[in-house]
N, C-alpha and C positions, 0 to 999 in steps of 0.2 A: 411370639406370645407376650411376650415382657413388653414392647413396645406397646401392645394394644391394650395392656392392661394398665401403664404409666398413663396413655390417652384417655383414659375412660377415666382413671383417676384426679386427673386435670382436670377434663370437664367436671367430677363430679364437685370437684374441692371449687374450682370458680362457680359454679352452680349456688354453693352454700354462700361464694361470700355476694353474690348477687341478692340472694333473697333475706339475707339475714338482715336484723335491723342495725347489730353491731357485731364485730371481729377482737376477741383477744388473745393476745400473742403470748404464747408463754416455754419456756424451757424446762422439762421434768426430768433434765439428768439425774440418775440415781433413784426416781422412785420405783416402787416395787410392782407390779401387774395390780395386785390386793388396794394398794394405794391410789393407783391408777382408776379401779373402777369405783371406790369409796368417792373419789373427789366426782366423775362420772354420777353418781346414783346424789351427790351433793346438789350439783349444778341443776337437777332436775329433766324433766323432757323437754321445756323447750328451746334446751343450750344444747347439742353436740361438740362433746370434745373430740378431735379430728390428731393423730397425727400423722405425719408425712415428711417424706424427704424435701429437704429444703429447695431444690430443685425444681421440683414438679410443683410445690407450692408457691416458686415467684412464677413458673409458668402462669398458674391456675392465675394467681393474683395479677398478672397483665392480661390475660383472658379478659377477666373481669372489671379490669378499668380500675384497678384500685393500684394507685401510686403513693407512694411514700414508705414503703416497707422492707424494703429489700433489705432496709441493713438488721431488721432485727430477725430474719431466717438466719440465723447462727446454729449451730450445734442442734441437740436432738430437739426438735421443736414439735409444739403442738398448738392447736386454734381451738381455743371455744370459741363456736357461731351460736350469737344468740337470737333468736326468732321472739323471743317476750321481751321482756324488760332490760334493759341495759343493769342499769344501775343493781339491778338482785343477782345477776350472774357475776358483776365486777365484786359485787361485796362476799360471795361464796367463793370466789377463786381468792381473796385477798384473805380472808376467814383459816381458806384450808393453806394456804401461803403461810401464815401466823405457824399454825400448828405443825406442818408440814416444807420447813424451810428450805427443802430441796427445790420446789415449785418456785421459779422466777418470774415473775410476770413482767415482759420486756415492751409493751404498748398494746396497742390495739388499734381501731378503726372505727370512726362513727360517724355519719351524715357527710360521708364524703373523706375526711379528713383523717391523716394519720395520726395518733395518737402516742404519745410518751409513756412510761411508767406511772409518773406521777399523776396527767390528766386522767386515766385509769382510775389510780384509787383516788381524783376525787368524785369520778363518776359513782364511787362503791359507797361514797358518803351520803351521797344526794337519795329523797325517799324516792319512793316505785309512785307510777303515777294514779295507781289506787288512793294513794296517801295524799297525794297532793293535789288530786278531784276532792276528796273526801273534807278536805279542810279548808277548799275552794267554796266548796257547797254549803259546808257551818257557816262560811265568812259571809256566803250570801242570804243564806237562812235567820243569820242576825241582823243584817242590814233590809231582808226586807220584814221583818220583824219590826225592827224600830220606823221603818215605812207605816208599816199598819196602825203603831201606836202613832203617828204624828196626823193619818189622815183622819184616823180616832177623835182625834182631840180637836182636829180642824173646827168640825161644827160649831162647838162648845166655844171656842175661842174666836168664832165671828159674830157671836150671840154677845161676847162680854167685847168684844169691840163696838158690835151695832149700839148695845147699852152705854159703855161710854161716849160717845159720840152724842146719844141722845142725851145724855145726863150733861156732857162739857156744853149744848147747844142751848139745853134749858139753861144753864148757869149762866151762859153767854147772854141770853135774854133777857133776865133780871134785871142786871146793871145799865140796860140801856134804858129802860123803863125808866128807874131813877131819874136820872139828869131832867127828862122830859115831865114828869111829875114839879123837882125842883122849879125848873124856870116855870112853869104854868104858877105857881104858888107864888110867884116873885110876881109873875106880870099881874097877880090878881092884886098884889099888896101893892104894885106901884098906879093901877089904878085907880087904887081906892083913895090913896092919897091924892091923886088928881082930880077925883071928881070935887070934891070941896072947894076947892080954888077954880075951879071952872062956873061954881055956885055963885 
């Protein structure tokens, strides 16, 4: 009976670190049952905190193709598997960590990759990706904002260009006029002085 119940435990724990989007490893010697479900009802629904013998959970974790862990199954060990956000469960376990220094957070697991302590809480640093669409979206909300004003202005601004253009073409015009007025007024003075002497 104990055998079939460690197998089904196996499968169930490789199951979670299959589906989950991240794995954190953590040690709760000393906490109290009360404590236990406090940090539980912290983490919210879509983290389960798991524990299990360290045993059955490197089994589970070679099941599941996940490598680099074995040395942090020590002592009485527990997994939050998180199915939401990475970064909201690492910041709620590192939060109840704070207040509750029994709680060790020994690594974790994300996109393949085994995880330290410290890569952990900087995962708990980083915003939820709510936060970081949301401020994706002002950033593009402003730039196409300033789009609208500049094709706004477009029109306006090919009207005082056409205008210049016609105004620099008129000015350009003027001056050439001149010169050709001058000589005409010269060749009339230098005739006039020749017709006499041709007299």
């Amino acid at each position: 009976m104990a055998t079939t119940q460690a197998v089904a435990t196996v499968a169930e724990i490789a199951d979670k670190f299959r589906s989950s989007s991240a794995a954190v490893i953590t040690e709760y010697r000393g906490l109290t049952m009360k404590q236990l479900t406090e940090l539980r009802r912290t983490l919210g629904s879509e983290t389960s905190y798991t524990v299990a013998k360290n045993t059955l959970v490197k089994l589970a974790a070679a099941e599941a193709g996940v490598e680099g862990l074995d040395d942090l199954f020590t002592g009485p060990t527990a997994i939050a598997f998180v199915a939401g956000e990475p970064s909201e469960a690492a910041k709620a376990l590192r939060d109840f960590a704070k207040t509750n220094p029994l709680l060790v957070i020994k690594g974790g697991y994300l996109d393949g990759k085994a995880l330290g302590a410290a890569e952990v809480s900087k995962i708990a640093d980083l915003e939820s990706r709510e936060v970081l669409l949301a401020k994706f979206a002002g950033a593009m909300k402003g730039n196409l904002s300033k789009a609208a004003v500049l094709f706004a202005q477009l029109p306006s601004q090919m009207a005082r260009l056409a205008q210049a253009l016609h105004d620099q073409k008129a000015e350009g015009a003027a001056p050439a006029e001149t010169p050709a007025e001058e000589v005409t007024a010269a060749d009339v003075a230098v005739a006039s002085e020749e017709a006499p002497a041709q007299a």
